[in-house]
N, C-alpha and C positions, 0 to 999 in steps of 0.2 A: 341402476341409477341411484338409487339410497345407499349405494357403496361408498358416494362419491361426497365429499366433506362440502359443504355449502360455498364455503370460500372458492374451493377448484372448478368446482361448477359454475362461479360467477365469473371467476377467470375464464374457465372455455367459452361464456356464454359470450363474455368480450369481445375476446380472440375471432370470435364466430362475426360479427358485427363489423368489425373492425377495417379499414381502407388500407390502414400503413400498419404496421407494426414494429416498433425497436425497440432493439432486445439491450440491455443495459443490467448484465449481471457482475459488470467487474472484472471480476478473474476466479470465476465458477468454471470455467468450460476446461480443464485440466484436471488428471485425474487423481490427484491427491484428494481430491474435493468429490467425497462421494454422490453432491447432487449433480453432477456435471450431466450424467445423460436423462434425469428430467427435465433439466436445460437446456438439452439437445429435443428434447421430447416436447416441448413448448413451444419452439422455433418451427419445429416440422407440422407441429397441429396448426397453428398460425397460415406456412405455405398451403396445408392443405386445405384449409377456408377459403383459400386467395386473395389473402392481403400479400400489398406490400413489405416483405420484410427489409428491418435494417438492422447491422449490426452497431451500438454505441462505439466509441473506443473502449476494447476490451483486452484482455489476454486472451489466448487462446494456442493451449499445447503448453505441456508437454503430454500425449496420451500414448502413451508406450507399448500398449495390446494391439495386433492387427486389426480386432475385430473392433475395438473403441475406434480406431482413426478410421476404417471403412464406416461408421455410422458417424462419424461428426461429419466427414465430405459428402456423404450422402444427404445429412440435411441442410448442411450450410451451404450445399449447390445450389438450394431454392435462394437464397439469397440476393437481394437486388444489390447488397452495398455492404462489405462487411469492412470495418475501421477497426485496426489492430492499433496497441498504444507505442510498443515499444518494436526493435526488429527481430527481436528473437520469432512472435507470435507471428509479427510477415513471413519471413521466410518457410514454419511449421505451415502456414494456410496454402502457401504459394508450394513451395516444392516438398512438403511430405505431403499434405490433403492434396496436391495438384490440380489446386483451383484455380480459375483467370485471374491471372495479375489483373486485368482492366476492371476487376468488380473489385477488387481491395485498394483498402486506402490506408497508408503510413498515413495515423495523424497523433495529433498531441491527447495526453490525459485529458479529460474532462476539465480534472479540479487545474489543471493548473490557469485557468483564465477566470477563477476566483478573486475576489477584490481581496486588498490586503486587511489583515484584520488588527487592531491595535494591541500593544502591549498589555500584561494582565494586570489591573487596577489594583490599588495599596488594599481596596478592603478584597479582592479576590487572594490576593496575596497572605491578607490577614484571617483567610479560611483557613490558609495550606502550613498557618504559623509558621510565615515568613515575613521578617521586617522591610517596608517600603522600600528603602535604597537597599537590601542586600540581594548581591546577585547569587545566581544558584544554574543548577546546570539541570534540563530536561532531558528524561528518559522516556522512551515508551516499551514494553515487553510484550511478549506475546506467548498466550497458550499456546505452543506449537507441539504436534505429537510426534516431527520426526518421521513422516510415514515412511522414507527410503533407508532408515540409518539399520545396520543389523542388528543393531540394538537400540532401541527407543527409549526404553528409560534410562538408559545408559547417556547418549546423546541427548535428552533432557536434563539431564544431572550435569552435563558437562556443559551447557548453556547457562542454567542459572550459577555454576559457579566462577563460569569464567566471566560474567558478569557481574558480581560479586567483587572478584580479583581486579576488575577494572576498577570499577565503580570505588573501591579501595584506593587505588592507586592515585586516582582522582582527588578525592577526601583528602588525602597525606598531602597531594603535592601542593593543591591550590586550596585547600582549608574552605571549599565550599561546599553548602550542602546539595543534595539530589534532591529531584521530583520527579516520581512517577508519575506519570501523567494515565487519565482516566479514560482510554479513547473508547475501550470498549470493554464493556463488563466482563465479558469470558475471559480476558486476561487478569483481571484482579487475583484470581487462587497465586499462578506465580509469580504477581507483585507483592503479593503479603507473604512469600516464601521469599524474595529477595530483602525484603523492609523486616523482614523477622533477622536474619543473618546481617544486617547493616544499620541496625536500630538505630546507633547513634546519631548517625546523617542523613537515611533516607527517609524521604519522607511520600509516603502512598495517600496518592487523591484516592478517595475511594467515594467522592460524591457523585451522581449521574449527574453531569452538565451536558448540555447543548455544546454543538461541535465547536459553534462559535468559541465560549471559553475554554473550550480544551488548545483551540489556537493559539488563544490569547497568553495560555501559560508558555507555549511551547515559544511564540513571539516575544516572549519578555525574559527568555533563559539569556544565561551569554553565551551555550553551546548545547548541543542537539543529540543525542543518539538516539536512533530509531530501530525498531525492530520493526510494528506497525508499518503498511506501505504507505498508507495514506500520511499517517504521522510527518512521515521523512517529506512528503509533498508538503505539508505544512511546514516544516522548517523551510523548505525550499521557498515558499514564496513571503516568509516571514524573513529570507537572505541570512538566516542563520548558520554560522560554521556548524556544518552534521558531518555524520558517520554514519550509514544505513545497514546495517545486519538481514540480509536477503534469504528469505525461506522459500522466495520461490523465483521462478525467468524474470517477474515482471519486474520486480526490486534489482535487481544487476541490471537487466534489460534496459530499462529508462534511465538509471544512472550512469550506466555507458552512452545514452543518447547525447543525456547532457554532456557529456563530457569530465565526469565525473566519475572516472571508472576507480581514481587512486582514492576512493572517498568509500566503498563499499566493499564488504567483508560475507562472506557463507555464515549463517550461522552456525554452523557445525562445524565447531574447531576453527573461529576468528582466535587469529595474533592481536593477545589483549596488549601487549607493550608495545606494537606497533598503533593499535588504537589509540595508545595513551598518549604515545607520543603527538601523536598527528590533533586528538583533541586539547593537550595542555597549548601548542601550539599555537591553535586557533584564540584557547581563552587570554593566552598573552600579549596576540596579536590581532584584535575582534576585527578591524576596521582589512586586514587583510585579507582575512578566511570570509568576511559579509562580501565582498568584489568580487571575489570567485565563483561565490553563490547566484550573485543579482545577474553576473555579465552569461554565467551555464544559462539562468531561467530566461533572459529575455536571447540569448542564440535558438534556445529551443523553441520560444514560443513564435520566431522568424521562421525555423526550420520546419516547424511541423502545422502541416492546417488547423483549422480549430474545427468540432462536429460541427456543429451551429451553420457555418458558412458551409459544408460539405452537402448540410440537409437539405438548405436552401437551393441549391445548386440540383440538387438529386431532385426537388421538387417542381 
């Protein structure tokens, strides 16, 4: 028992206690993501106390080893309610785990039934030394290691250059500048590797703000490109023209929901002139590329249930 960190012990000690339990790690349960099976490992300690489990809207899969998908159906069999976000993660639960359809539920992201959050104010603006009326275009990046590429830093080099190459081609055609936007600190090293090679234009938030204003930037851009998953959701409900750069199921997955499948790229080896094209597009034509956005988000949010109602219902 002294092996055991104070923190985990407070958690079993929960878990132990506990009537319901819902699990809400995201898109952890996939095995790029090395904590995936002590996420499987919480879920099962949980069934075996005898709580309640529920699954949030999450991802779940891709897990490639026989012996990894034998232990996630093993513990997500105990499961009373497991909610997948997008259908990639349905169909992996349902016909590779071969769990009952009747305990899974296609429902929508979490964030997307977030209130809308307002544009970024002259003096948030006048942090990022940007002038009140000057438009600019939002970026999000991400430290990503590439775990499947055969060469990793090979296809990390080929990310931040071909985003570089964009982000250029951008600058030249519509004379506006960039922001990286700050969603999460682990990505700053290769934002300050992009803003180092683009000095002139880019500009890297590198202050820790509340999620709220990292919205507010991404809401007051005249166009979006996301690497971040969450990020691209925030353009999304801020009806900004985006491009989403998918490093994993969930990011293609949910932009195919929407209907938004001509709007997202792999990041490994995205057609940056095809990007360009499609965002100078948007920036020409804002009031085009915002309708496209608003009428995908509220089809989706018709289409898919929301948790909230699902729990009550299970309750």
């Amino acid at each position: 028992g002294l092996l055991i960190r104070v923190e985990h012990r407070r958690a079993i000690d929960a878990l132990g206690i506990a009537d319901v339990v819902v699990s809400c790690p995201g898109g952890f349960l996939e095995d790029s993501n090395p904590s995936y099976y002590a996420n499987l490992i919480q879920i099962w300690a949980a069934s075996k106390f005898g709580a309640t489990v529920v699954l949030a809207p999450q991802s779940v899969g891709p897990i490639r080893s026989r012996r990894g998908r034998w232990f996630a159906a093993k513990v997500l069999a105990k499961a009373s309610l497991i909610c997948v976000r997008e259908s990639e993660s349905y169909h992996f639960v349902v016909e590779t785990l071969a769990l009952p359809a009747a305990r899974v539920a296609r429902t929508g992201d979490l964030a997307f039934w977030h209130a809308a959050t307002p544009a970024a104010t002259a003096s948030m603006k006048a942090e990022l030394g940007i002038d009140p009326d000057e438009p600019y275009i939002a970026v999000s990046v991400i430290e990503w290691a590439f775990p499947l590429a055969a060469d990793q830093a090979q296809a990390k080099e080929r990310y931040v250059r071909s985003l570089c190459e964009l982000l250029n081609i951008l600058h030249d055609t519509l004379g506006v500048r960039i922001v990286i936007v700050n969603q999460v600190a682990a990505d700053l090293p290769v934002g300050r590797e992009i803003a180092e090679r683009c000095r002139e234009f880019v500009i890297l938030d590198q202050k820790d703000r509340p999620v709220a204003d990292v919205r507010s930037i991404i809401a007051g851009s005249s166009v979006f490109l996301g690497s971040r998953f969450h990020s691209c959701i925030f353009g999304l409900l801020a009806g900004r023209p985006l491009v989403a750069l998918s490093y994993l199921p969930k990011t293609s997955g949910i932009m195919t929901d929407l209907g938004l499948s001509a709007r997202v790229y792999d990041i490994d080896g995205f057609n940056v002139d095809e990007i360009a094209r499609t965002m100078i597009a948007d920036y020409r034509a804002p009031s085009r590329g915002q309708a496209e956005i608003d009428r995908a988000v509220e089809r989706y949010r018709r289409l898919y249930p929301r948790f909230a109602d699902l729990l009550r219902e299970a309750a």
